[in-house]
Every structure is written in C-alpha cells, then in structure tokens.
C-alpha positions in Angstrom: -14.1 -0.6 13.7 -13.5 -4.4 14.1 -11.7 -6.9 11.6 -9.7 -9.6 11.5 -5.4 -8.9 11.2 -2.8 -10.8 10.4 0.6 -10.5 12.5 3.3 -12.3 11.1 7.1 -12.4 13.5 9.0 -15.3 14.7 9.8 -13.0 18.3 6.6 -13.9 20.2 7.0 -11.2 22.3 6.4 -8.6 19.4 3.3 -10.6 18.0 1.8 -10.6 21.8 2.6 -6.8 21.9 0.5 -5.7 19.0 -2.4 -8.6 19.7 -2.6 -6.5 23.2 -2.8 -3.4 21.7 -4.7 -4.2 18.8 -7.2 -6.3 20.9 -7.7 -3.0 22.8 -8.9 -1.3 19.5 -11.5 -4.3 19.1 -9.5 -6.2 16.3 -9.3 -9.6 15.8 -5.8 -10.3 15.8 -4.2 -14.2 14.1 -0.6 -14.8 15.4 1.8 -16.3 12.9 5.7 -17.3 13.5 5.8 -18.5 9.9 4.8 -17.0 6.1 3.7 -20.4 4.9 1.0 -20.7 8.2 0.1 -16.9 7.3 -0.6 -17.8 3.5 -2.5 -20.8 5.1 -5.2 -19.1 7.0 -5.4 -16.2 4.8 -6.7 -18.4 1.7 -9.4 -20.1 4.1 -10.3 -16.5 6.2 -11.7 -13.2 5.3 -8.3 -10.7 6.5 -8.6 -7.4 6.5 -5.0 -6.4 7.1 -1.4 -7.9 7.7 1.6 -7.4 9.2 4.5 -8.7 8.3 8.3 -8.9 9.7 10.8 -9.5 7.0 12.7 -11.5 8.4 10.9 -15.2 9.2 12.6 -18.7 9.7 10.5 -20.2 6.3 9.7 -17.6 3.4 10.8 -14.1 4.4 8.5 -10.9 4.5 9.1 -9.8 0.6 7.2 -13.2 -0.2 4.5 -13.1 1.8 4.0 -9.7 0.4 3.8 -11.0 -3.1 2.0 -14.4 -2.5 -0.7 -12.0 -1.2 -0.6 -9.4 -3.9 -1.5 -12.1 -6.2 -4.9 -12.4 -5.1 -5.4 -10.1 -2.6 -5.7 -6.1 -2.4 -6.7 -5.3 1.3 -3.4 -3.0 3.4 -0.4 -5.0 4.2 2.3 -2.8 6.7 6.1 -4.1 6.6 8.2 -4.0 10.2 11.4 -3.3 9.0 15.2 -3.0 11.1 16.2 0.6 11.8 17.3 2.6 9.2 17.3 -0.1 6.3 16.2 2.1 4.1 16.6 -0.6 1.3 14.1 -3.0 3.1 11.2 0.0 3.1 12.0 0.7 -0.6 11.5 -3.0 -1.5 8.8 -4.0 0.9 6.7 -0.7 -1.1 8.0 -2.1 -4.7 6.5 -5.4 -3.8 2.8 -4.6 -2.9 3.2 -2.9 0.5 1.3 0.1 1.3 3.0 0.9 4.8 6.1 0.4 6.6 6.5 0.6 10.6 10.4 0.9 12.1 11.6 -1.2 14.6 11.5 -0.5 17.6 8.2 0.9 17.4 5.7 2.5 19.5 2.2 0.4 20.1 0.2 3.4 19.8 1.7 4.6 16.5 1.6 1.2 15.1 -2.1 1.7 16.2 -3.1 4.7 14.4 -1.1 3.2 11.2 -2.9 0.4 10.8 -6.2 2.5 11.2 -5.1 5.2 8.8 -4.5 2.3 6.7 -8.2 0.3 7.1 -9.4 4.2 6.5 -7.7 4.4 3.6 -9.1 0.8 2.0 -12.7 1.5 3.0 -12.6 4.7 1.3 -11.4 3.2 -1.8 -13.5 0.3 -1.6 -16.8 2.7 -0.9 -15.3 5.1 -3.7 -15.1 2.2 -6.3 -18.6 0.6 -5.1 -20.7 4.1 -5.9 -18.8 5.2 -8.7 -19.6 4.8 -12.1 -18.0 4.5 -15.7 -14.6 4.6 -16.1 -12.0 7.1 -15.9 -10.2 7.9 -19.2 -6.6 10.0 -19.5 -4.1 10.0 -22.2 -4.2 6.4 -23.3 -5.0 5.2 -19.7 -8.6 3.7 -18.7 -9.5 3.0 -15.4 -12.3 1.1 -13.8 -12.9 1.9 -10.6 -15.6 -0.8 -9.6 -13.9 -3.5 -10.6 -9.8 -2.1 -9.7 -8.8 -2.7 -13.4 -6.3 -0.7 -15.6 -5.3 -0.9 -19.1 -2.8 1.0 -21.0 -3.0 1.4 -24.2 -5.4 -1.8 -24.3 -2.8 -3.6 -22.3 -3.7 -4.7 -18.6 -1.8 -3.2 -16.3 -1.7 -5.4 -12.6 -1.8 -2.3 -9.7 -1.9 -2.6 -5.7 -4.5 -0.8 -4.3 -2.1 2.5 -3.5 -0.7 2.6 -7.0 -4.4 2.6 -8.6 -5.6 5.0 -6.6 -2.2 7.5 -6.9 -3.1 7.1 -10.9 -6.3 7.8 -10.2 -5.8 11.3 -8.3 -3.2 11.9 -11.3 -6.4 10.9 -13.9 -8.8 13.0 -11.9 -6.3 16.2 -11.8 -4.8 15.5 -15.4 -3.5 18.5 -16.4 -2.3 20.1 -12.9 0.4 19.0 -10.6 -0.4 17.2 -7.9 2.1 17.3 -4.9 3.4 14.5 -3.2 1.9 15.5 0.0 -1.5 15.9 -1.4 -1.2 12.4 -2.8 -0.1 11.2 0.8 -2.5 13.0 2.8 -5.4 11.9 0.4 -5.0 8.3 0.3 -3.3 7.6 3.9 -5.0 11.0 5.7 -3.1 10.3 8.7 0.0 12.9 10.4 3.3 11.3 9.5 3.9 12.9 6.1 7.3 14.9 6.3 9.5 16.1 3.7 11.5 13.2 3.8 9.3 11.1 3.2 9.7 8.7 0.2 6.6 6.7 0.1 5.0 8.6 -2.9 7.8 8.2 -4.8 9.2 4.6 -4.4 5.1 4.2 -5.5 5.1 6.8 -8.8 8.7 4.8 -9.5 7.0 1.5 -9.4 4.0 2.8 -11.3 6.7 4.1 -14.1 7.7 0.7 -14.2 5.0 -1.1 -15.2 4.0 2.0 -17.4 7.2 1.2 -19.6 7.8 5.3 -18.6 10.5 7.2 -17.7 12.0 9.9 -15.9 13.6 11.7 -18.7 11.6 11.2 -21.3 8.0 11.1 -19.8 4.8 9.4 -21.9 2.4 9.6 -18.8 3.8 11.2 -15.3 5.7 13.8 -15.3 8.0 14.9 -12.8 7.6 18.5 -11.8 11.1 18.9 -9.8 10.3 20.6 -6.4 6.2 20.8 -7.1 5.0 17.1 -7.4 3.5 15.2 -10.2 1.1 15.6 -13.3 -0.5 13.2 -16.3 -0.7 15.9 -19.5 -4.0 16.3 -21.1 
C-alpha cells in the first residue's frame, strides 16, 4: 500500500511503537515530538496520513488538526486518554476522521489507519471519474473538485462530512442509517451501537448548515432509524 505518515507524541516510546508496526505494513513513517515540526515537514512533503496525540509540549493536538484542515484533506486519527469522551467529540468537530484510545493495540491501530487510507482513495478515485455535480434541496456538490455550496454559499467540509452529505444527496428521500453511513465510508469492523462518530459528524455538518435538530431545513433526524435529506 505504501505512503508516507505522520506520527506526532512527545513519549518516544509510543512514536517508535507505531513506526515498528507501521514499517511492517511498508509505510513510511515521520516521527514528531512537536505540532510546529509536524506542520513543518508537512507543508514541504507529500503525507498521506497523521497521527496525532493531543496532548504535545508546543501546540496541542486540536491545532495541528485545524492548521491541517486548512489546506489539507487526506485522514488524520486523534490518540486520545481513556474514556475522555470530550477529547473524541472535539478532535471529530475539528477535522478528525478517526480516533484511537489509549492504551491501544498496534494491530488495531494498524487496520485503522488502513481502513482509513481505504476510505480516502475511494473518495479520491470516486471524485476523479465522476462527473457533474450532485444537486439536493438547495445543496450542490462537486465531487471532482470537493466543493459545496448552500444555497449559493460555500460551505468548507472535511473529507468525511462531504462524503456523509453526499450518501445523504445520493439517497435523498430515504433514511439512511448511521451504520450504513459508517460502514460505507470507513468499511472496516468497529462500528457498534455506541458508537458516536456519525453523529458528532451529522452535528457538525448541522452547524455549518445553519440547521437544526428541531426544526430541520436539510437532515433530518429519524429517531431510532438514521438520517435523510427530503426531496
């Protein structure tokens, strides 16, 4: 599979974990102590995924994540403390497609950050041969070049949040449940029902929709089922 990924902790003894098992998967793997040395080397090198700890002696995980998401779409996966559920939600809100729980096991890490590589070709690929542009209830959608406007106004979307609107575009009219939605863009096993990936990701999408819960314009919550966009 190959690539180049960034691993970003201040415990050297985590960052040499994942280079070994990384390595092993035939990765090229830069070491970082420090977000600002991170930024560095990813605005002179061609990344195709980071890692990030939040917490780092200069600027912390949260900013990483955004100083990327300002230029950059490819997967970035968030190691987060145990239970801190507050750190997964905000890693997510801020651009992150993935989170991975300290202490974690090297071979789940693994298959993570290849479910997430899958995930971006496919999109990429997806984009590249498609043509036109996706239209639905005052949304458009361009899926070569990753742009979205609503009602004529750009919206700015990661990479997951485009491509949950556009499975919501694509199946306008019907609900779509969370675990389809998780399944189609991560297709890997560790979906479970208490999983709230999809909607820390559909709540961030609101957001920048100027939607709401109660009073829906675009997605709609169907309680128990999943989600739709109306015709």
């Amino acid at each position: 599979m190959g690539g180049t990924i960034v691993v970003v902790d201040d415990e050297q003894a985590i960052t040499d974990l994942i280079e070994i098992y990384l390595k092993n998967e035939n990765y090229n793997v830069a070491k970082f102590d420090n977000g600002q040395d991170a930024l560095d080397y990813i605005e002179r090198e061609k990344v195709n995924l980071a890692i990030l700890d939040i917490m780092l002696p200069d600027l912390n995980g949260f900013t990483v994540c955004q100083r990327i998401r300002e230029k950059y779409h490819f997967p970035v996966i968030m190691l987060t403390a145990k239970d801190e559920e507050t750190d997964k939600i905000t890693g997510l809100t801020l651009g992150a497609d993935d989170y991975i729980t300290k202490p974690f096991r090297p071979l789940e890490m693994v298959a993570r950050v290849k479910a997430q590589l899958r995930r971006y070709t496919k999109y990429r690929s997806m984009s590249e041969s498609s043509e036109g542009m996706i239209s639905c209830s005052g949304l458009r959608m361009n899926v070569e070049t990753h742009e979205c406007w609503l009602n004529e106004e750009a919206l700015s979307l990661t990479p997951t949040e485009f491509s949950i609107l556009r499975m919501l575009c694509e199946h306008k009219g019907r609900v779509v449940s969370s675990e389809q939605l998780f399944h189609a863009i991560w297709g890997n096993e560790y979906y479970n029902k208490n999983n709230n990936t999809i909607t820390v990701h559909i709540r961030h999408l609101r957001e920048k929709m100027k939607d709401s819960v109660e009073h829906p314009k675009w997605i709609r919550t169907i309680w128990g089922v999943g989600y739709k966009i109306e015709t």
